[in-house]
N, C-alpha and C positions, 0 to 999 in steps of 0.2 A: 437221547438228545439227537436231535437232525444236524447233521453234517450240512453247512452254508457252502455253497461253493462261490470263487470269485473271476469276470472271465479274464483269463491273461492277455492283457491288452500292448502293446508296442507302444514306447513312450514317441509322441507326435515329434518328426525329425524338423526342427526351425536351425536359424543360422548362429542363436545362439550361441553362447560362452556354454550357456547348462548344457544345451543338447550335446555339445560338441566333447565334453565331457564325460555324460553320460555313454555315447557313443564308444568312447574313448576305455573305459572302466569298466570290465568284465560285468554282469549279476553276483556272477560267484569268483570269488579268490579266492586260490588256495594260494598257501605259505609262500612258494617259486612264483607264483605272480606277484606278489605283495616286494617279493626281493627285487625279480626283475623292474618294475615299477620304481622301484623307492632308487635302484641304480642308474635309469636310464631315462626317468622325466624328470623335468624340476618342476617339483610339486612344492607347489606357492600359494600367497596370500590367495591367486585366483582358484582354485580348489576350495577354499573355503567358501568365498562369494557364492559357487555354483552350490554349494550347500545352502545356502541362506535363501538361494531364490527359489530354491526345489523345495524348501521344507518351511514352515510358518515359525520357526523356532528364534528367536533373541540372542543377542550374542551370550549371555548369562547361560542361556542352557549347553546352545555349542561348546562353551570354552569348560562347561562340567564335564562334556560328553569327555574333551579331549586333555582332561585332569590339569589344567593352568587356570591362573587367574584370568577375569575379565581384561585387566589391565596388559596380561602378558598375552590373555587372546588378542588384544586389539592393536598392540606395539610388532603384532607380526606383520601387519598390512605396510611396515617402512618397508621398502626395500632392502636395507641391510639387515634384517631379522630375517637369518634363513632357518625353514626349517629341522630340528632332528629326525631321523630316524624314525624315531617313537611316534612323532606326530605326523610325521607321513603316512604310518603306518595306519595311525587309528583315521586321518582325513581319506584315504583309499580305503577301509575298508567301510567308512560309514556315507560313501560316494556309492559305493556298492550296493551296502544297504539298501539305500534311498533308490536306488535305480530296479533294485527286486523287489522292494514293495509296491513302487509305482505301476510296475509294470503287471503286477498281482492283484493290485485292487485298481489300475482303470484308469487313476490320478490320484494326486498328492495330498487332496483332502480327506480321500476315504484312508488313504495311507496314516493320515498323520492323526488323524478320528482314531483308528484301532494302534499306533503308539501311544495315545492316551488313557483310552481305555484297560480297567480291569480285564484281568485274565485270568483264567484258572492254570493255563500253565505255565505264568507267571508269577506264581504262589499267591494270585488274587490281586500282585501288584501292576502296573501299565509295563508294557513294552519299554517304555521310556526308562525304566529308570533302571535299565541293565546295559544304559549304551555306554556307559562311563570306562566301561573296562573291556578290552578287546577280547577276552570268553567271553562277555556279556554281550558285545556285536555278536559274533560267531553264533552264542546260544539265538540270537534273536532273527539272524540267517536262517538258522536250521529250521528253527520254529514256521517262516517264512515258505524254505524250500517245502517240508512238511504240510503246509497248507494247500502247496499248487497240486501235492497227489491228496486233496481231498482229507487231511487228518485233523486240522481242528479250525479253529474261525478266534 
């Protein structure tokens, strides 16, 4: 099978809330980022917004990604709903995500085309349906990292 390569493109710098963000939010985190982060930003409703306009995704899929209901994804956007820990953690790592794939396939359509699609090293399932669980980001990182030196498509 021929190895596809994809070129690594820098995601375009605008005044956005997304760019600024992205800017903002490593490609890769490791563990002591994710800590220092989760201690020293208040990572809120707006973190998720910059997910929403980066990616074509519903709030139904986001709020699966980040294991709560629709109802309790959406009751986070009061101001008095702050977030936990946990969901800090998964919306900074799947900011992450979203910022190494973009930046791997060019833009956010080709990114979010190969989260849909079938995979063989996703036991033939989509990218997608391993984000619900933070190994399941991480595996979908790696998978990700592993693509920019050329290992699968």
């Amino acid at each position: 099978m021929k190895k596809q390569t994809y070129p690594c493109m820098t995601v375009r710098k605008t005044n956005s809330a997304e760019s600024l963000f992205l800017e903002e939010v490593p490609g890769q985190l490791s563990d002591s980022d994710v800590l220092v982060f989760i201690h020293t930003k208040d990572i809120d409703w707006k973190y998720i917004v910059a997910i929403k306009r980066l990616t074509n995704f519903n709030d139904e899929v986001i709020s699966d990604w980040l294991n709560v209901s629709v109802k309790t994804f959406r009751s986070y956007q009061l101001p008095k709903n702050k977030f936990k820990e946990n969901m800090k953690e998964r919306v900074l790592l799947l900011l992450s995500l979203i910022k190494q794939g973009i930046q791997l396939f060019g833009n956010r359509e080709h990114f979010d085309h190969w989260l849909n699609s079938a995979n063989f090293f996703f036991d033939n399932q989509s990218p997608l349906s391993y984000l619900n669980t933070v190994t399941g980001i991480r595996f979908v990182s790696d998978r990700l990292r592993a693509m920019e030196y050329g290992d699968n498509v």
